[in-house]
C-alpha positions as CSV (number, residue, x, y, z in Angstrom):
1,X,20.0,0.7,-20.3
2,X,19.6,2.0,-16.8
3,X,20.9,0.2,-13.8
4,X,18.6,-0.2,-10.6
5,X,19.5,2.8,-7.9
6,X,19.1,0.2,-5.0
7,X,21.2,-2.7,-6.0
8,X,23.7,-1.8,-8.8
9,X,23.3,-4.9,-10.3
10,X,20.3,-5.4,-12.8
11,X,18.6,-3.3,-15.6
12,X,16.0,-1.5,-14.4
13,X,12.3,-2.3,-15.2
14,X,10.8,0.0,-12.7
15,X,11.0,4.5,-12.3
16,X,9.5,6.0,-9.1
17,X,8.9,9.4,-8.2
18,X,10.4,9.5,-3.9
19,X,9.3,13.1,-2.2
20,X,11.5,14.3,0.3
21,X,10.4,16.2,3.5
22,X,11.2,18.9,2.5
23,X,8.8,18.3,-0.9
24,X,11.6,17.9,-3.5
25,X,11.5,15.0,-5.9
26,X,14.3,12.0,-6.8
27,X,13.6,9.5,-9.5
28,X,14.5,6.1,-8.5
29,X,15.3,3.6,-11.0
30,X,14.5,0.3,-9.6
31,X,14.2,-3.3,-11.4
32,X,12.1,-5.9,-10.6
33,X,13.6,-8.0,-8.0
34,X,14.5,-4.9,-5.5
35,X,10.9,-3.3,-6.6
36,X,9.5,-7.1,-5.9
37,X,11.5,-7.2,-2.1
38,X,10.0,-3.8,-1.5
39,X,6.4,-4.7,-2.2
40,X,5.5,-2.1,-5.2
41,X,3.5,-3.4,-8.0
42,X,2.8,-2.3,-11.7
43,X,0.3,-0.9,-12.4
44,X,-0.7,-3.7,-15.0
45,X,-0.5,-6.0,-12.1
46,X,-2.9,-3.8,-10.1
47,X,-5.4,-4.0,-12.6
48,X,-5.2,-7.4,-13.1
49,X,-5.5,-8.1,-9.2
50,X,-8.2,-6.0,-8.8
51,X,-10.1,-7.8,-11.8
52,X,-9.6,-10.8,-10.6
53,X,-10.9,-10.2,-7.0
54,X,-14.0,-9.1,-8.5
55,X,-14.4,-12.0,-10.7
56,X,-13.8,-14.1,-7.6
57,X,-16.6,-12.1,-5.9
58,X,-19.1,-12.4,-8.6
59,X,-18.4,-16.2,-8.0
60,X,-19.0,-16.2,-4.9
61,X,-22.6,-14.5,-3.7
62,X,-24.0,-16.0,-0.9
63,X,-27.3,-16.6,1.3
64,X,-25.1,-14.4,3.7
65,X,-24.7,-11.9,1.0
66,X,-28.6,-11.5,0.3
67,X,-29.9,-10.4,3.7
68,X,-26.8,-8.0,4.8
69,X,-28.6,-4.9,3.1
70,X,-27.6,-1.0,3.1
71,X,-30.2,0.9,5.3
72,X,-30.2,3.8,3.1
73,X,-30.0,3.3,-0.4
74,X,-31.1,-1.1,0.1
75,X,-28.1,-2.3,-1.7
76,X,-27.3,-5.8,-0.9
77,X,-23.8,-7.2,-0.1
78,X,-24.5,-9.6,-3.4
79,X,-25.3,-6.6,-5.5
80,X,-22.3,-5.1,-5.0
81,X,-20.2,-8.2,-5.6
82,X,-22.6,-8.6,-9.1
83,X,-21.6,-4.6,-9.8
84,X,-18.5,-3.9,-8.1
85,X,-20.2,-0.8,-6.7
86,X,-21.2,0.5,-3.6
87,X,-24.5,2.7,-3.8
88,X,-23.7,5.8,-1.0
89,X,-21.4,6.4,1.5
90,X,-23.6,4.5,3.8
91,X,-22.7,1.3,2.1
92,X,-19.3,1.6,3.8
93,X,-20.5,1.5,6.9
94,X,-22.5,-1.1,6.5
95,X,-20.7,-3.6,4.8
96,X,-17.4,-2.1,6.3
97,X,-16.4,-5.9,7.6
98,X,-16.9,-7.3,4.7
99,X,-15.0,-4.5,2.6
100,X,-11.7,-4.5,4.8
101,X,-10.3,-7.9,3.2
102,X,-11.3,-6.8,0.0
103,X,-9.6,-3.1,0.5
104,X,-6.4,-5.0,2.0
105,X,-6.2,-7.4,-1.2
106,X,-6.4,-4.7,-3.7
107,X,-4.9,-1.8,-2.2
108,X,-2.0,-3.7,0.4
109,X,-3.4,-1.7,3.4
110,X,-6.7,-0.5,4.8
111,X,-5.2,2.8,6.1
112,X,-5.1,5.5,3.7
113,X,-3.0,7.8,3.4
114,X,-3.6,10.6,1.0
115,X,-4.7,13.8,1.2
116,X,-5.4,15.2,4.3
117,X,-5.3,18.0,7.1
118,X,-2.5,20.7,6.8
119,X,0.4,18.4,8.0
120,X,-1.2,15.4,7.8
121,X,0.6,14.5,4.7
122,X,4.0,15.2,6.2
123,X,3.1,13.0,9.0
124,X,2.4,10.1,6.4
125,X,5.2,10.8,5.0
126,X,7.4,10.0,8.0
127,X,5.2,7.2,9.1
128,X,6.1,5.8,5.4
129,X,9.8,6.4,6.2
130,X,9.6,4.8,9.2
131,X,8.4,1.8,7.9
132,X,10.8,1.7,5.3
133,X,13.7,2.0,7.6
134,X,12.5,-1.1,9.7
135,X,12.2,-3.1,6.7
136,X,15.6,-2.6,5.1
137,X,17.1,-2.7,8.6
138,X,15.2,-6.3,9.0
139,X,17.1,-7.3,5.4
140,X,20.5,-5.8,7.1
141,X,20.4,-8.0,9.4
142,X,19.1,-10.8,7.4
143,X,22.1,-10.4,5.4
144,X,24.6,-9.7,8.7
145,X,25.3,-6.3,6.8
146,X,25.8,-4.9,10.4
147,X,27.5,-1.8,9.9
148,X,24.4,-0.9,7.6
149,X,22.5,-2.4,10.3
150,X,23.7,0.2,12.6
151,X,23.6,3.3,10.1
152,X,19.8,2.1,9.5
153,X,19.2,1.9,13.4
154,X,20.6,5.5,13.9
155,X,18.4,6.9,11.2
156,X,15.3,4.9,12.4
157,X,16.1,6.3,16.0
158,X,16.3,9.8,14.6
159,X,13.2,9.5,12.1
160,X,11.2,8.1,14.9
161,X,12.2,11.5,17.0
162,X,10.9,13.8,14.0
163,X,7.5,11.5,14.1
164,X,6.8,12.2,17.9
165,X,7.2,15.9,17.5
């Protein structure tokens, strides 16, 4: 029985993989309550999300859906809610208002941030950090953990530096 890296507490349910900047790896054990406060998901869970927005789209073509109509390869916005698919990379243009709620409910965010330009990575990677730093100095103070509070805010202040550069 493994207990969760980020509380101490419970058994954990949960093992992610955290890169470093400097590319090295740390295995995190996490269980479900601290994975649950900092939004990851299993992949079961994923699955079933996603398969349940596109039931909920196949349910729900409309008139609307019909006439809104890829220029290049005439896929309809109803077809792809029937299929799931989009036909070309012109579809994502096209229907690219439509898409962004959908994108956000399955994925969390509409900003990718994979691969990319030399350095691009690295700069996601601190965005990342950044974010996280904010959101467990949020629950410091939630919690009135001030000296952490402060630790956090002197990290964030110097992770925040690094970003600019």
């Amino acid at each position: 029985m493994k207990i969760c890296d980020l509380c101490g507490k419970r058994e954990a349910s949960l093992s992610v993989r955290q890169l470093d900047k400097e590319g090295r790896a740390t295995e995190l054990a996490i269980c479900a309550e601290c994975a649950k406060k900092r939004g990851f998901t299993s992949v079961e869970d994923l699955k079933k999300n996603a398969a349940e927005i596109l039931a909920e789209l196949k349910a729900k073509v409309g008139e609307q859906d019909e006439t809104t109509v890829c220029p290049r390869c005439k896929l309809s916005y109803a077809d792809f809610k029937k299929s799931g698919r989009l036909g070309c990379a012109e579809c994502y243009r096209t229907f690219a208002e439509l898409l962004q709620p959908l994108v956000r409910r399955l994925h969390g965010s509409v900003q990718h941030v994979g691969k990319g330009r030399q350095g691009g990575r690295k700069r996601a990677q601190e965005r990342l950090e950044v974010a996280r730093l904010r959101a467990e100095l949020e629950q410091a103070i939630q919690d009135e953990d001030y000296e952490r509070a402060a630790i956090l805010r002197d990290r964030l202040k110097r992770a925040e530096g690094e970003s600019a550069l």
